[in-house]
Rosetta silent file (secondary structure, phi, psi, omega in degrees, C-alpha in Angstrom):
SEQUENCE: XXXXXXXXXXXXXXXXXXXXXXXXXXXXXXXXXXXXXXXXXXXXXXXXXXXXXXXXXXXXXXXXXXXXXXXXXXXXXXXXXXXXXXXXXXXXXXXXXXXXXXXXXXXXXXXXXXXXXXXXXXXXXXXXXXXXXXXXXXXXXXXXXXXXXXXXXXXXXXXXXXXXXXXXXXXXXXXXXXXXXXXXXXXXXXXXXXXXXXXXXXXXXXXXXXXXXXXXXXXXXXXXXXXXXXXXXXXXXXXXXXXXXX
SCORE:     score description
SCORE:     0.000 S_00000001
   1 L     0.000  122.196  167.841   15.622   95.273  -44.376 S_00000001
   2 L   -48.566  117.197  157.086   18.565   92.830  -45.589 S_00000001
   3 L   -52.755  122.516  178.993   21.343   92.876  -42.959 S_00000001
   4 L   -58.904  143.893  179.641   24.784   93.784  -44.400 S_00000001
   5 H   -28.721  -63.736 -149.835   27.053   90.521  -45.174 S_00000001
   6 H   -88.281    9.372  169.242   29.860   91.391  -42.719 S_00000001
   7 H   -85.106  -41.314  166.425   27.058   92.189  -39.570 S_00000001
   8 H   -81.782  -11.403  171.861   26.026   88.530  -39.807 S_00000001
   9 L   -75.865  -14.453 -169.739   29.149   86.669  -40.080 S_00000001
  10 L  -101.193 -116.971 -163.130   30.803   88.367  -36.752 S_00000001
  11 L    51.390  -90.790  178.990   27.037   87.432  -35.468 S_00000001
  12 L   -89.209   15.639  152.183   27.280   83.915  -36.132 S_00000001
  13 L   -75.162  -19.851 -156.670   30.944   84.066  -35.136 S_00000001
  14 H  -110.332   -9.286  168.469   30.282   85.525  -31.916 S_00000001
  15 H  -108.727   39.100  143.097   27.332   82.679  -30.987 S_00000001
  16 H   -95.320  -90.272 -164.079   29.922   79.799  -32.438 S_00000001
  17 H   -43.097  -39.705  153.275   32.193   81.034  -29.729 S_00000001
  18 H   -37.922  -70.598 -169.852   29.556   81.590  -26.944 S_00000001
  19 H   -51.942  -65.708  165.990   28.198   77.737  -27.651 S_00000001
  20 H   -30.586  -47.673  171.552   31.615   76.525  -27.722 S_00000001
  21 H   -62.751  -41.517  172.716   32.312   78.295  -24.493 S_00000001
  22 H   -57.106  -48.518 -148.124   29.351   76.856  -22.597 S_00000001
  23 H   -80.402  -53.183 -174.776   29.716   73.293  -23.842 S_00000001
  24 H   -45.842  -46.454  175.056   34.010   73.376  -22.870 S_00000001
  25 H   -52.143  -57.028 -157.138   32.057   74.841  -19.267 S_00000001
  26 H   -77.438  -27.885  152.744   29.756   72.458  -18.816 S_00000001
  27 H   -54.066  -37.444  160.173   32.441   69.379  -19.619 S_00000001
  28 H   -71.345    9.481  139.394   34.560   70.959  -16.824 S_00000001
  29 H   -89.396  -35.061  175.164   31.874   70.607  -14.605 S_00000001
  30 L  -105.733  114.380 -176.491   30.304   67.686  -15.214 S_00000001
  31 L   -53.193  150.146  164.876   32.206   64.203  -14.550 S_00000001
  32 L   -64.169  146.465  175.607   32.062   61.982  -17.945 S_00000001
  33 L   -74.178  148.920 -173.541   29.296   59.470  -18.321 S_00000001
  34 L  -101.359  165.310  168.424   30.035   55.800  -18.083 S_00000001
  35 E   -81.983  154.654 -167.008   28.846   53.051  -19.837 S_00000001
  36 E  -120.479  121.333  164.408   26.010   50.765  -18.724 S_00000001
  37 L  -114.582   66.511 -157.770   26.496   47.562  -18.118 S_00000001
  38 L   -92.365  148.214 -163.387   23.321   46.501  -17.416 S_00000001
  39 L    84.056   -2.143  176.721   22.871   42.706  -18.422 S_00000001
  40 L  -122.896   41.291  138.282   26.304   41.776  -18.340 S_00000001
  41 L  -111.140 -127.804 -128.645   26.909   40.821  -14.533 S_00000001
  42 L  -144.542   -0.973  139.389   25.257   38.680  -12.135 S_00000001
  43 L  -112.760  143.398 -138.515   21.966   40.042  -11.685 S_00000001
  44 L   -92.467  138.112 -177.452   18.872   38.996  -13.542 S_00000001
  45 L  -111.864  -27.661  155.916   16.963   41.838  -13.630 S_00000001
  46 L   -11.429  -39.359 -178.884   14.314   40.515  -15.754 S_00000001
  47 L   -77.631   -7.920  158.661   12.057   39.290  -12.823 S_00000001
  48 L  -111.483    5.499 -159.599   11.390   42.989  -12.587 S_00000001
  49 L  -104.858   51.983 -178.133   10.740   44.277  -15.442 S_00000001
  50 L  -101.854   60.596  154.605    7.063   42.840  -16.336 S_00000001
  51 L   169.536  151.101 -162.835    5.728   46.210  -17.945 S_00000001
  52 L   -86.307  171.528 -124.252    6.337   48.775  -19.762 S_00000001
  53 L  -160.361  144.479  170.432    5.932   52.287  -18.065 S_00000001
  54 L  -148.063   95.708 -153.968    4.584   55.510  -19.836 S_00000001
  55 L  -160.245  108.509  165.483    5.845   58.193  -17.587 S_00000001
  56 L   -56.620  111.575 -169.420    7.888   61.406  -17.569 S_00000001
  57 L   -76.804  161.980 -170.764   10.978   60.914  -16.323 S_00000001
  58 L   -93.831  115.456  157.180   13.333   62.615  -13.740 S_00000001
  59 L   -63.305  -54.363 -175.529   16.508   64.153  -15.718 S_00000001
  60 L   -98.193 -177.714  141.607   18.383   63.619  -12.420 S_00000001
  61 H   -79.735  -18.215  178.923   18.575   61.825   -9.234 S_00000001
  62 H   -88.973   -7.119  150.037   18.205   64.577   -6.864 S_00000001
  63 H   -50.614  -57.629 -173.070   14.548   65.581   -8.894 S_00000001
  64 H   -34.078  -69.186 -167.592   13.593   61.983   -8.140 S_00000001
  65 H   -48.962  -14.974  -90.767   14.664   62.839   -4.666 S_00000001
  66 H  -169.270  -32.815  170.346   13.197   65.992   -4.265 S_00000001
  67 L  -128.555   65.004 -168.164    9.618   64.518   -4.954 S_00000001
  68 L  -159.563  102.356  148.153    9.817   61.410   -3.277 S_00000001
  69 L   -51.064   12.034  173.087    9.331   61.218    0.123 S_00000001
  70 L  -164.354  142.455 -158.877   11.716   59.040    1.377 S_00000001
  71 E  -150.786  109.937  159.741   15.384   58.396   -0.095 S_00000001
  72 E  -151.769  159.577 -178.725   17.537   55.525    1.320 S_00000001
  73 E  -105.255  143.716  173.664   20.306   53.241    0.542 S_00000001
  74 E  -179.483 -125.385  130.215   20.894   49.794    1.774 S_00000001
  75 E  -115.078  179.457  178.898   20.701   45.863    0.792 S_00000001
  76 E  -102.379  130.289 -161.913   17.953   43.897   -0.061 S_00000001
  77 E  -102.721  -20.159  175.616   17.295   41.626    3.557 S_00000001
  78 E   175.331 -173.046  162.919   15.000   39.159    1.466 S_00000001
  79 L  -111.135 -162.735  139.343   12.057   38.246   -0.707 S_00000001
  80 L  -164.135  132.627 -172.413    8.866   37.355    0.758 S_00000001
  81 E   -37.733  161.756  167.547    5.087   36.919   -1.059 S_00000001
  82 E  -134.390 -163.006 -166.566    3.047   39.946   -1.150 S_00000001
  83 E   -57.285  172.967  162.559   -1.272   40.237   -1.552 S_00000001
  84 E  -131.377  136.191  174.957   -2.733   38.288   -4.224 S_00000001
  85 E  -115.099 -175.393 -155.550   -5.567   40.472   -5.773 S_00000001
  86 L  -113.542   99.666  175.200   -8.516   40.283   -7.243 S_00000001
  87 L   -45.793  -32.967 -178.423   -7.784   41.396  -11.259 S_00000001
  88 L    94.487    1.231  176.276  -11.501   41.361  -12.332 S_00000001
  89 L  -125.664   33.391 -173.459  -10.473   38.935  -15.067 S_00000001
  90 L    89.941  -31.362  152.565  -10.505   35.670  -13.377 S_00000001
  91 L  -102.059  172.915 -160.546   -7.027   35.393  -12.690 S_00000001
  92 L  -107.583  176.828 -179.840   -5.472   36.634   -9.906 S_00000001
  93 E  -119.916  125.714 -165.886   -2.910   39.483   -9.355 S_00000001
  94 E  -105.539 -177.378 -165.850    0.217   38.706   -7.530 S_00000001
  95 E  -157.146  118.620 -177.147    2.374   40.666   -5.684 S_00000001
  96 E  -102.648  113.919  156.500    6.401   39.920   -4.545 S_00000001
  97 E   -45.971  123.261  146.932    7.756   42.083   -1.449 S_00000001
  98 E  -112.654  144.163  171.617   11.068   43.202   -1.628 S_00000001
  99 E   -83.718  100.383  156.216   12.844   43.626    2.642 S_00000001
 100 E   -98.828  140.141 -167.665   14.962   46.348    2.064 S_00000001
 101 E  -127.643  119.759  172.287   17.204   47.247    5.089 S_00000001
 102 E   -67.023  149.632 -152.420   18.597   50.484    5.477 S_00000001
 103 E  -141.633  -17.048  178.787   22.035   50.887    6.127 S_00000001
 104 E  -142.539  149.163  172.975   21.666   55.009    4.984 S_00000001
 105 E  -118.444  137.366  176.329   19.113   57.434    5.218 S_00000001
 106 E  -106.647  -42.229  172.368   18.368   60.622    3.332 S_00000001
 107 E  -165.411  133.208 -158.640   15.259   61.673    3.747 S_00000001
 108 L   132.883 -109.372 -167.434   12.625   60.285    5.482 S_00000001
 109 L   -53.070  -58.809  179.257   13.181   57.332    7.165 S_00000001
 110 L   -50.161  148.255 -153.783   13.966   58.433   10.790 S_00000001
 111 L     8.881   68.170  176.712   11.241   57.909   13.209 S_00000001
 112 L  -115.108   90.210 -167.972    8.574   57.091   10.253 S_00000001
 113 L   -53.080  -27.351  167.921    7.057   54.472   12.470 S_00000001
 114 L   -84.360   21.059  147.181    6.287   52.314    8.950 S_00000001
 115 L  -134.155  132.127 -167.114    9.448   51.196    8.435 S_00000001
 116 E  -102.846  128.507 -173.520   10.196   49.242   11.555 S_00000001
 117 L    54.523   32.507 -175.309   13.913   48.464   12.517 S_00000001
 118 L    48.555   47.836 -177.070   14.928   50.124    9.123 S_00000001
 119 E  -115.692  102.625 -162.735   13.507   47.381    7.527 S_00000001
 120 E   -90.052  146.871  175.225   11.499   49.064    3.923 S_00000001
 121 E  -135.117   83.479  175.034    8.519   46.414    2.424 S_00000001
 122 E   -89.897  131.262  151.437    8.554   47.498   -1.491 S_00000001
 123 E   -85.125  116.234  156.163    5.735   46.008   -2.950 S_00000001
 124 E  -110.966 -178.469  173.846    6.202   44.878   -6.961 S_00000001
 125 L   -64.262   88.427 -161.543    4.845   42.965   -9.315 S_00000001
 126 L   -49.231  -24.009 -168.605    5.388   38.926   -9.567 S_00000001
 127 L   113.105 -169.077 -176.696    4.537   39.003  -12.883 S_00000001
 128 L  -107.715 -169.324 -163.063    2.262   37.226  -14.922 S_00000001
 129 E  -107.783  151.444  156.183    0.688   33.771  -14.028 S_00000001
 130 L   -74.250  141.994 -166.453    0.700   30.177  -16.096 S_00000001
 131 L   -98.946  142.632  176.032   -2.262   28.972  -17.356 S_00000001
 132 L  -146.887  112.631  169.716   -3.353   25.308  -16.489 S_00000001
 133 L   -76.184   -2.831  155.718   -7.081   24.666  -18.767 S_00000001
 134 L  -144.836   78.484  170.576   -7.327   22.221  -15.787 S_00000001
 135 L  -175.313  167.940 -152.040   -8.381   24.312  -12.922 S_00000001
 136 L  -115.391  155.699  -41.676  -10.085   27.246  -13.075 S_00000001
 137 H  -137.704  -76.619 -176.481   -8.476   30.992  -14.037 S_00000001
 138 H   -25.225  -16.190 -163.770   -8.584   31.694  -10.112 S_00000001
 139 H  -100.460  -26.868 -143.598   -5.810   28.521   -9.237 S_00000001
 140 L   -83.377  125.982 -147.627   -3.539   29.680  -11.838 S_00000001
 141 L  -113.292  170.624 -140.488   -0.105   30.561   -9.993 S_00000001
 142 E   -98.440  169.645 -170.337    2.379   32.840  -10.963 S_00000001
 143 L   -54.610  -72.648  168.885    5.624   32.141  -13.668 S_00000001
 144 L   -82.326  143.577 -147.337    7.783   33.412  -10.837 S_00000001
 145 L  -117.475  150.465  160.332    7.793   31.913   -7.454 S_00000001
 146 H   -37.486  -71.219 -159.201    9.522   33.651   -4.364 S_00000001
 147 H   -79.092    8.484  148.981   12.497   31.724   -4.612 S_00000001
 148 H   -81.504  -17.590  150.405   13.141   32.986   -8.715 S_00000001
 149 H   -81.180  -18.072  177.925   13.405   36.159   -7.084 S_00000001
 150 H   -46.650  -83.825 -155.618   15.941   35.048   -4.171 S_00000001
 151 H   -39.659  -49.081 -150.190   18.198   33.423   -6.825 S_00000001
 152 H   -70.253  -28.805  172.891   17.927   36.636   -9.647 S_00000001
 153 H  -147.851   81.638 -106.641   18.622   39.339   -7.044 S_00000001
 154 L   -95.636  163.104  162.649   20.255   37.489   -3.748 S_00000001
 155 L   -58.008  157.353 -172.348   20.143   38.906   -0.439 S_00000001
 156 L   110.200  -65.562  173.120   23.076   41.184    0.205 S_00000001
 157 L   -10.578  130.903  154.303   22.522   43.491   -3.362 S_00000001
 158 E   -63.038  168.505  163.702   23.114   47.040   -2.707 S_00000001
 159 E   166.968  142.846 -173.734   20.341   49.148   -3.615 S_00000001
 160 E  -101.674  121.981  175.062   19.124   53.014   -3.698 S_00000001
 161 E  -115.706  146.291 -169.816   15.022   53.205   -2.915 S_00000001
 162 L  -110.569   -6.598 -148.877   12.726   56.010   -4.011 S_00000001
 163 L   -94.860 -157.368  175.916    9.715   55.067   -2.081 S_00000001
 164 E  -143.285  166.036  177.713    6.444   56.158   -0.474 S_00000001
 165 E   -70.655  136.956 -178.105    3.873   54.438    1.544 S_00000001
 166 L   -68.353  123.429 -179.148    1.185   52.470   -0.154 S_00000001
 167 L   -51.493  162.041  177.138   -2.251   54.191   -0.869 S_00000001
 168 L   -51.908 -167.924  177.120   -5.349   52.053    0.287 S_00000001
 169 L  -124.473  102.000 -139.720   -5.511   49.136   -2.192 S_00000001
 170 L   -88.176  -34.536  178.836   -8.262   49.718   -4.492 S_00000001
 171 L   -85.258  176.728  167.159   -8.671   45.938   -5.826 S_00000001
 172 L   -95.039  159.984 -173.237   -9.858   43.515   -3.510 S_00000001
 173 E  -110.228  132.897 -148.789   -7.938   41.743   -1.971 S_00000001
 174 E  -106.441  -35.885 -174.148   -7.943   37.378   -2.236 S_00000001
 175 E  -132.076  174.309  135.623   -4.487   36.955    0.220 S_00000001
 176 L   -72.028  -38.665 -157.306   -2.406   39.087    2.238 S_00000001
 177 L    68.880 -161.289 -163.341    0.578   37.260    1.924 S_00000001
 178 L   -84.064  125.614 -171.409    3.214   37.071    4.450 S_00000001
 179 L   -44.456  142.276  149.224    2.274   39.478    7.397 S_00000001
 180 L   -48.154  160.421 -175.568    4.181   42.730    7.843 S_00000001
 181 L  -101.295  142.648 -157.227    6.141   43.215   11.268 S_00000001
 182 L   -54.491  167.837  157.491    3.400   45.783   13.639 S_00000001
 183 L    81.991  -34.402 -164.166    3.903   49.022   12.592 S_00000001
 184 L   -74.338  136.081  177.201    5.290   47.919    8.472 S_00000001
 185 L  -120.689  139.970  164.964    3.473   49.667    5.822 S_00000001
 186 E   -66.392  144.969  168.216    4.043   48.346    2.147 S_00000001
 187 E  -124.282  169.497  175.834    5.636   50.928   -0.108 S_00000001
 188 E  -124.865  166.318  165.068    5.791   51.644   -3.918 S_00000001
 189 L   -95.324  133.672  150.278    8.328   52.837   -6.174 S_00000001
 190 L   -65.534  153.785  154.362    8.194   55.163   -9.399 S_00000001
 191 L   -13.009  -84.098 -146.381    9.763   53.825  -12.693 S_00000001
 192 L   -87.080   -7.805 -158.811   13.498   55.350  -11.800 S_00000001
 193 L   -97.854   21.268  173.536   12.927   54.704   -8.260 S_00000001
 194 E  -144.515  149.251 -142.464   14.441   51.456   -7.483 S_00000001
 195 E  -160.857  104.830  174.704   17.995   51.353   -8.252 S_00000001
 196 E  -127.146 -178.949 -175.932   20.664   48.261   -7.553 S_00000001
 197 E  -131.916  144.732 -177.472   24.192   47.628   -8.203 S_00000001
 198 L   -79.629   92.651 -179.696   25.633   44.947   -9.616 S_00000001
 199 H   -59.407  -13.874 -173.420   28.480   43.005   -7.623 S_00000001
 200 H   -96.922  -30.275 -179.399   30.238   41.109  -10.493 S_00000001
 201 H   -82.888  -38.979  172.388   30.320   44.229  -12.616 S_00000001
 202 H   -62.957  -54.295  163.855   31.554   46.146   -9.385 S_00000001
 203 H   -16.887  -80.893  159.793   34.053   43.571   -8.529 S_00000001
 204 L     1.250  -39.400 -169.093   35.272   44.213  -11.989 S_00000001
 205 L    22.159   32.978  150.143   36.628   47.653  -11.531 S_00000001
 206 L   -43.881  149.615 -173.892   36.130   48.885  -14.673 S_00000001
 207 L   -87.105  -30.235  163.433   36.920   52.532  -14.832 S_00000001
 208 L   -60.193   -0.752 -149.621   34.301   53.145  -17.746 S_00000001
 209 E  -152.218  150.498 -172.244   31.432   51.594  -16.715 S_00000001
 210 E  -103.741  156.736  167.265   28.879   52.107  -13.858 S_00000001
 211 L   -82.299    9.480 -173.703   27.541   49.107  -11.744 S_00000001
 212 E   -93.487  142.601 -174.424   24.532   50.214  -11.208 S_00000001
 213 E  -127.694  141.498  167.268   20.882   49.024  -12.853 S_00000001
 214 E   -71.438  153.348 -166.820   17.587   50.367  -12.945 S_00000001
 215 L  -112.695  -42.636  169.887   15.172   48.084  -11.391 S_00000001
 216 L  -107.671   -5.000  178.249   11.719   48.644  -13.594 S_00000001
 217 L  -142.869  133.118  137.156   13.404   51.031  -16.322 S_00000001
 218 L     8.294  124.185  170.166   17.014   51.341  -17.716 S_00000001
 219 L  -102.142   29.218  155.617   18.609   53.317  -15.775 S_00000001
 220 L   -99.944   24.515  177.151   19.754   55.791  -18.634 S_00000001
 221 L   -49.641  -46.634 -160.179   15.571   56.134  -19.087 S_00000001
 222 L   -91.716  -23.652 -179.817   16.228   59.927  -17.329 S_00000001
 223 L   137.479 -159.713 -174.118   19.232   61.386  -19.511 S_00000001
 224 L  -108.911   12.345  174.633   22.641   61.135  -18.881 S_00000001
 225 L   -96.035   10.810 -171.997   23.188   62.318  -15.803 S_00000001
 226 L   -74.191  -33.763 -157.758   21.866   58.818  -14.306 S_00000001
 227 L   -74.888   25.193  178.839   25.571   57.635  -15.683 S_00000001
 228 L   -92.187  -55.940  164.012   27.770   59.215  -13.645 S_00000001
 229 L   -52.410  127.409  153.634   28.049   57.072  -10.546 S_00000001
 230 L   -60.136  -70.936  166.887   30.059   53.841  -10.506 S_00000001
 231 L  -105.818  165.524  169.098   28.080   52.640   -7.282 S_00000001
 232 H   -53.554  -82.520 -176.649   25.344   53.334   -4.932 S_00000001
 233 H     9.852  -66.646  172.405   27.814   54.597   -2.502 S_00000001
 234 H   -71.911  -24.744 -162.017   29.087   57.475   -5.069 S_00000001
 235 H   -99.314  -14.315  172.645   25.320   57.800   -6.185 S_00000001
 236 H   -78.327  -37.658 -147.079   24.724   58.599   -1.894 S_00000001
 237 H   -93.402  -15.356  174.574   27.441   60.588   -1.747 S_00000001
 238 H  -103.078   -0.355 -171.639   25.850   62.693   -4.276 S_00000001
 239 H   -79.144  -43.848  174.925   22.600   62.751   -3.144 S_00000001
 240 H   -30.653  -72.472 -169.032   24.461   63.676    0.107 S_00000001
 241 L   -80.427    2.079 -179.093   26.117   67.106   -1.317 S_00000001
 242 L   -92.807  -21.458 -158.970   22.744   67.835   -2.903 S_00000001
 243 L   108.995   -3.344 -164.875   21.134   68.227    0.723 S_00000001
 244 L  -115.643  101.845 -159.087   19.662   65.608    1.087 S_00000001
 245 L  -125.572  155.108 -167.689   20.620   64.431    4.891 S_00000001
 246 L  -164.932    0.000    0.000   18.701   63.181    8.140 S_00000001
């Protein structure tokens, strides 16, 4: 049966005003998002980003948090080599450590006997290798060297970690790299799960714009509610009021 004219116009009058009503709510609730200004300070974030990711992402930071076993804040204390594996294609697969040293904890981290002296050992990726046709597939050493990551993201950096302890290692393994301290377990990250701030954009004190960078994906990847935070600090503080304390 056709609905009389003047029953659907109050109708869609009265869900105009509803929608309206939510969206005016949900701006008075929600701080505005800033703009990201990732690439225009003073750390190269390139040296982390060598693949692309195909992964559903965490709308927020406290989902990340929420399935992540361990959530801390801190700087990055160094770089150091990590295994070299065995790819199965002749060349080898490297691996860079970043020493992150906690300076906050969220969840996690107290008495977790693998990170020793609050010192976290994220393993990532180095990247790919250079080819030299004269030595064979096995010699060929990687683009980026330990001390291309020093320079692109210096000791000191702020940074928010996501991570969990590393699963057996499945490839074989050709090095170790530079030993662990007794007790240090390597950890990984998800996509959204490594998280640094930029000091020259921080410095800066824009009021629009957050300092913070994603470490393997953009960190608007998850929606907009990554943009809210200026710094790690403010991005602790919110993790903080979310529940998530130790």
């Amino acid at each position: 049966m056709r609905k009389p004219l003047i029953f659907t116009l109050a109708l869609a009058a009265i869900t105009a005003m509803s929608a309206c009503s939510a969206a005016n709510n949900t701006a008075a609730s929600s701080p505005p998002n800033l703009s990201y200004a990732e690439g225009k300070g003073s750390l190269d974030i390139s040296v982390l980003r060598t693949a692309e990711y195909d992964f559903p992402a965490y709308e927020t930071p406290e989902a990340l948090a929420a399935d992540r076993p361990i959530v801390a804040a801190g700087v990055i204390d160094g770089w150091q080599q990590g295994p070299i594996l065995e790819s199965g294609t002749g060349t080898l697969d490297y691996r860079i450590v970043l020493r992150m040293r906690v300076t906050e904890s969220m969840k996690g981290v107290k008495g977790r006997e693998s990170i020793p002296e609050n010192l976290i050992f994220i393993e990532l990726s180095q990247g790919a290798v250079l080819s030299d046709p004269a030595v064979p597939a096995d010699q060929w050493k990687p683009y980026k060297s330990v001390s291309d990551f020093e320079k692109a993201l210096p000791a000191g950096t702020k940074v928010l970690a996501f991570p969990r302890e590393r699963p057996k290692q499945e490839q074989s393994i050709a090095n170790l790299g530079t030993p662990l301290p007794p007790g240090a377990q390597l950890m990984l990250v998800p996509p959204q799960g490594l998280i640094l701030e930029d000091p020259q954009v921080s410095q800066q004190q824009s009021e629009g714009s957050t300092a913070l960078i994603g470490g393997l994906e953009p960190l608007n990847v998850g929606g907009a509610a990554w943009l809210q935070y200026k710094s790690v600090q403010e991005l602790v503080s919110h993790l903080r009021n979310q529940g998530f304390t130790e």
